[in-house]
N, C-alpha and C positions, 0 to 999 in steps of 0.2 A: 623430634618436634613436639611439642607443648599441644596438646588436644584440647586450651581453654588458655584464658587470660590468666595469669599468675596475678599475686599482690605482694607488692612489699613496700620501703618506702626509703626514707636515705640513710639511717641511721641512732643518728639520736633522740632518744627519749627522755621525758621526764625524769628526774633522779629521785628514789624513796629521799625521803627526811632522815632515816638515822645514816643511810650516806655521804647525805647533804652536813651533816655535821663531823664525818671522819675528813672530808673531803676541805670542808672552810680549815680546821685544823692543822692540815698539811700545806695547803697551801701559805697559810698563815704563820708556817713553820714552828708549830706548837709541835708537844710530846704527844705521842698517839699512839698506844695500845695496836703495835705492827698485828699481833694475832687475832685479836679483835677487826681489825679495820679488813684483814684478808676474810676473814668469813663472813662479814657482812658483805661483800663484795661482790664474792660467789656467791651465797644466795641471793642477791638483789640481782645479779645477771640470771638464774635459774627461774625466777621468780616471774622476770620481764618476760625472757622467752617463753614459759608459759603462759602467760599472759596475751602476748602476741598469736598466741598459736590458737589460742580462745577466741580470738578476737577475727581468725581469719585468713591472718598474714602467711603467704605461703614462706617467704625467705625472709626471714628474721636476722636481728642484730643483736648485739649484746646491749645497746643503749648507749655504747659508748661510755659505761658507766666505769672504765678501769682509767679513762681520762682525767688531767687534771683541769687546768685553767680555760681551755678553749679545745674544740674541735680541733684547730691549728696547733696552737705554742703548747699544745703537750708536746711536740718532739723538740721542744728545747731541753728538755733533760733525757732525752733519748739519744742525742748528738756529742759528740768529744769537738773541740776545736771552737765552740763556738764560748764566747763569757757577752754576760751584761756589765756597763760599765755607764756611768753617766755620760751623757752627752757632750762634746765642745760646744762653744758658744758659735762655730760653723756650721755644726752637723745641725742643730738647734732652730737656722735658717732654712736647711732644706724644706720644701715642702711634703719633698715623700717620705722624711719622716714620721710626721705624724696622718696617718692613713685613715681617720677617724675623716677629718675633716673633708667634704668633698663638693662638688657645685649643690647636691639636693641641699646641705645645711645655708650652703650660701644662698640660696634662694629661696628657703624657708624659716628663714632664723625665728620667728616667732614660732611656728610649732615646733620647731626642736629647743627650742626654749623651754617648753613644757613638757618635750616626751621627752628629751634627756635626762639622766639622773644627775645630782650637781657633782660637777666635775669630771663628766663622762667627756666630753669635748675638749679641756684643756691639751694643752701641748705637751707631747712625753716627756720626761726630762732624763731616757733611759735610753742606751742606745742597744741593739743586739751586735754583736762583735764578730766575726770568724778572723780567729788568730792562727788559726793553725788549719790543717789538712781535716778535710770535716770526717769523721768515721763514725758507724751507728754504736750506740753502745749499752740499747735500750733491750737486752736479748731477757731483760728477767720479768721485766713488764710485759712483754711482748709474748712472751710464753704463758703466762699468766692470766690473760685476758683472753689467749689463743684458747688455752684449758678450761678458762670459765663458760666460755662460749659453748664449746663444745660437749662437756660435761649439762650442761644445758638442753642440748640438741638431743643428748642420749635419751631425755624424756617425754620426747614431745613425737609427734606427727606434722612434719613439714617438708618440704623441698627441698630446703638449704638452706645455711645461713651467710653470713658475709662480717666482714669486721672493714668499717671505713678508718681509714687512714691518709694523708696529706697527701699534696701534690710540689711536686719543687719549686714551683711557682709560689706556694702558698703555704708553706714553711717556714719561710724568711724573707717578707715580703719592704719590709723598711730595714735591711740589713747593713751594716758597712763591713765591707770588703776592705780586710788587711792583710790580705796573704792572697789569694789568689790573681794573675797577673790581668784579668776583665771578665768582664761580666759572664760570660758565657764558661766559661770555665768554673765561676762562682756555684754557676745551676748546675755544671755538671759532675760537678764533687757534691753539691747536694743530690743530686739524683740517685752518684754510685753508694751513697750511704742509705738512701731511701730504700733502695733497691732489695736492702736483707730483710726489713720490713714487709715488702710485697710479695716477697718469696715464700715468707718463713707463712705466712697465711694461708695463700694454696697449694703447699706444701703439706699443711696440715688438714685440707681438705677439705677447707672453707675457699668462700670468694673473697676476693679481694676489694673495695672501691678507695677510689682514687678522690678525694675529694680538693675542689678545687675554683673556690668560691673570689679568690683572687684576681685568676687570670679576668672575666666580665668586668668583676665592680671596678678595676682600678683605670677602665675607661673613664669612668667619671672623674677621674682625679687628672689623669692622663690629656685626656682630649675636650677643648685645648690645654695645654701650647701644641699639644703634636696633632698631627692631620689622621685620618683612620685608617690612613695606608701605613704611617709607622707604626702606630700603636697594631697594626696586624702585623706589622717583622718585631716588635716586642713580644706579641704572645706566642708568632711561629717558633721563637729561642728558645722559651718556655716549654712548649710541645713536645721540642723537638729533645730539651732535656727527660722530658718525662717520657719519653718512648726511650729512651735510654734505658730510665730504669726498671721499664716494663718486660726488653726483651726475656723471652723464653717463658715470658708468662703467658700459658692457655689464654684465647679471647675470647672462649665461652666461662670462664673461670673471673672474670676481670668487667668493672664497672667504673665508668667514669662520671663524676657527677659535677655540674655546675652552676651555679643560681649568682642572683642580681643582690647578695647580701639579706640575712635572713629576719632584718627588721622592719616594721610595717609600715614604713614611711611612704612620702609620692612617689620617688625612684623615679619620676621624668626625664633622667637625662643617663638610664640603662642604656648598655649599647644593643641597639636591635639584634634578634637570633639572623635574622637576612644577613647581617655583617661579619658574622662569629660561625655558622654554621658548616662551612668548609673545614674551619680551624678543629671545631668540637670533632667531624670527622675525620680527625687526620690520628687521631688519636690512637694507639693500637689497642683496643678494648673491643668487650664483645657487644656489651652493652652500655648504653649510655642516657644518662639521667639528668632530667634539667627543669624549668619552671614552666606551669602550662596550664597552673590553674589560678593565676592571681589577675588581677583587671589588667593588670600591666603588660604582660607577655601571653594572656587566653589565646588571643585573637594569629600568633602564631605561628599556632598545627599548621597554618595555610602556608608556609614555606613549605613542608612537605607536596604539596603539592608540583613543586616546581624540582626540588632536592631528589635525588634519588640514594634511597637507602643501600649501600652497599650488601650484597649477599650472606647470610648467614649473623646480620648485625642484631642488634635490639633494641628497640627505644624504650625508654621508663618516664613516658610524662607525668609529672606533677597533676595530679586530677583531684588531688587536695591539696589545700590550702593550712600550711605552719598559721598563719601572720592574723586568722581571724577568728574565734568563738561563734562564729556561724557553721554550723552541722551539713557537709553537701548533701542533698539526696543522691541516693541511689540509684536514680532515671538518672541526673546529671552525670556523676561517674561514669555510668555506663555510655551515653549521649558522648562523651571527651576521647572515652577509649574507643569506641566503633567509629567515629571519624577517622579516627587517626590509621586503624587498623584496614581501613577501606583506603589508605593511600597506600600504606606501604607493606601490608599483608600483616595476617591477624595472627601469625606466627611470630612475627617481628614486633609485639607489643605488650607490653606490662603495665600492670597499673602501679603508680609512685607516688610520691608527696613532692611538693613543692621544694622543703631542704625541711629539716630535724625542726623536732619541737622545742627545742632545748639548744639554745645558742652557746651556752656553755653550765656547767654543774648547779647554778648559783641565780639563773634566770632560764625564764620561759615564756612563751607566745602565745598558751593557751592554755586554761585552768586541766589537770590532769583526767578528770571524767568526761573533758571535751575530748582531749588526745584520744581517747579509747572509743568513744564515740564514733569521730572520724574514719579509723582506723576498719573499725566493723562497717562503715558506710562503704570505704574503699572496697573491702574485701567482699560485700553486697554486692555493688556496683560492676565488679570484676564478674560476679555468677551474672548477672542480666546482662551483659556484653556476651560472653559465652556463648548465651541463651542464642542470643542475636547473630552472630558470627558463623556458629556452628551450628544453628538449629537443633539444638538438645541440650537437654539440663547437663550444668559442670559437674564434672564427671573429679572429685578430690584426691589430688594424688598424694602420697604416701612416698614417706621414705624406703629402703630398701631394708632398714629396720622394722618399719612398721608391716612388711608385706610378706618377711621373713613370717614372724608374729600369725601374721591371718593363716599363710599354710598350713603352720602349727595348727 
């Protein structure tokens, strides 16, 4: 049992600028100096985790910095069976094709007129494909980012660290299905391919997080035409794929996270955590992470009230905010977590972030001296919650490397 509030937060962080430039080049399928691009890579993860651990963070990430195009569609090149291809002029009709578009832009076309970049909102004209049997096949990246990470951790003083990765849900979420015989079967060949992914992580001796930003938003998209009793047996299929590829994964080992899409828009038509909260806990995870500090979802922690935490679980609220360049104080953090922790026991709670600073390699939500900022706010916040919970100063805990070290 944890003798203080931990900090950490969902994952990804700002990218340095010289991997900001390996990064546009690969993606942009330019020539790229492989040996070059792997060492800036590793220290730009060595660099963060130090950084993090400066700053406070008990369980650290890598920044998610071994990704390419998104949080998500990196495991498009980590997967066999799947091709992009251009659209038909049927597929082109669908509406859950393009997943950009959803009631918040239908109902504010004039400010997403202005925060959109041009051409952010047009219609794909690309479709994602599964032609064949899906198989993972990303074992060199995946080892890679696994070593950076950890190589990382060798120099630091922290808890732990975690590497986020997709959820089947949220993988292939506008995909066409040519091979598999329906839909459920679809998520559950993506699952059994996810699955060496989530292995291969706590395996290694990291945690794992599930990330899984899909399953909520695509309520907005979803309902209507569908009522919120289907669109709940749409996301129970999803779940119930993703506990597939969870089994024999540790649940203290394992993190599931999910948010309302990580742009700073109204988001008025989010589906309430009241309607999803069951679903979030069906999940087999030990911890679980979600949005708790934006205007939109603050207000609630107060479903805790009424929700009972399952034994041995853990919550990670969002007690900072991705979405805005305003600094929390440190009474507020602390104020978000000692609520929370007076519902559902002050062993059963971690301080988190809202979702990543960095929505993908290439954009971000808050200028980088902000990111770090907050970050020490949280990890403040986290010691005056302590203070409060356990009446005594946080007491820093150490790795089992670091404690080796002191006996020395």
């Amino acid at each position: 049992m944890p003798s203080r509030i931990l900090a950490t937060h969902v994952g990804s962080l700002i990218r340095p600028p010289a991997l900001v430039e390996f990064l546009k080049k690969t993606e942009a399928e330019q020539p790229v100096d492989e040996g070059a691009y792997l060492a800036c890579l590793k220290d730009s993860v060595a660099e963060v985790v130090r950084q993090q651990a400066g700053a406070g963070v008990d369980i650290v990430s890598d920044g998610e910095f071994g990704k390419g195009v998104s949080w998500a569609y990196y495991i498009h090149k980590r997967l066999d069976g799947v091709e992009i291809r251009a659209m038909t002029p049927a597929e082109a009709k669908r509406p859950e094709m393009n997943i950009i578009v959803g009631r918040d832009r239908q109902a504010f076309p004039e400010f997403y007129a202005e925060y959109d970049p041009p051409g952010f909102t047009r219609r794909n004209t690309m479709a994602t494909v599964i032609k064949g049997p899906v198989s993972y096949s990303g074992h060199a990246e995946l080892n890679r980012d696994i070593g950076n990470l950890k190589a990382g951790l060798a120099k630091v003083k922290v808890v732990g660290g975690f590497l986020p990765v997709v959820a089947p849900a949220s993988a292939l979420p506008n995909v066409v299905n040519e091979h598999y015989s329906d839909e459920r079967s679809l998520l559950f060949g993506i699952a059994e391919a996810l699955r060496t992914e989530y292995r291969a992580i706590v395996d290694a001796g990291l945690t794992v997080q599930i990330d899984d930003a899909f399953l909520p938003y695509m309520h907005e998209k979803l309902v209507p035409p569908m009522t919120l009793a289907r669109y709940r047996k749409w996301a129970q299929v999803r779940i119930d794929a993703l506990n597939h590829a969870l089994e024999g994964i540790p649940p203290e080992r394992s993190r599931y996270h999910i948010c309302w899409g990580s742009w700073n828009g109204p988001h008025v038509f989010d589906v309430e955590m009241k309607h999803i909260v069951d679903l979030l806990l069906r999940v087999n995870v030990g911890h679980y992470s979600f949005e708790a500090a934006n205007p939109r979802h603050e207000h609630e922690w107060r479903v805790w009230e009424k929700v009972k935490l399952p034994k041995g679980k853990v919550l990670i609220p969002g007690v900072i905010s991705h979405a805005t360049n305003i600094v929390e104080h440190p009474e507020l953090v602390a104020e978000r977590l000692v609520r929370l922790a007076k519902l559902v026991g002050r062993e059963s709670v971690m301080g988190g972030t809202d979702c990543g600073f960095a929505q993908s390699p290439f954009t971000r939500r808050v200028h980088p001296s902000i990111m770090w900022a907050k970050l020490r706010a949280l990890a403040e916040g986290a010691k005056i919650a302590t203070r409060q919970l356990w009446g005594k100063p946080a007491r820093r805990v150490v790795s089992a490397r670091g404690a080796r070290r002191r006996r020395a």
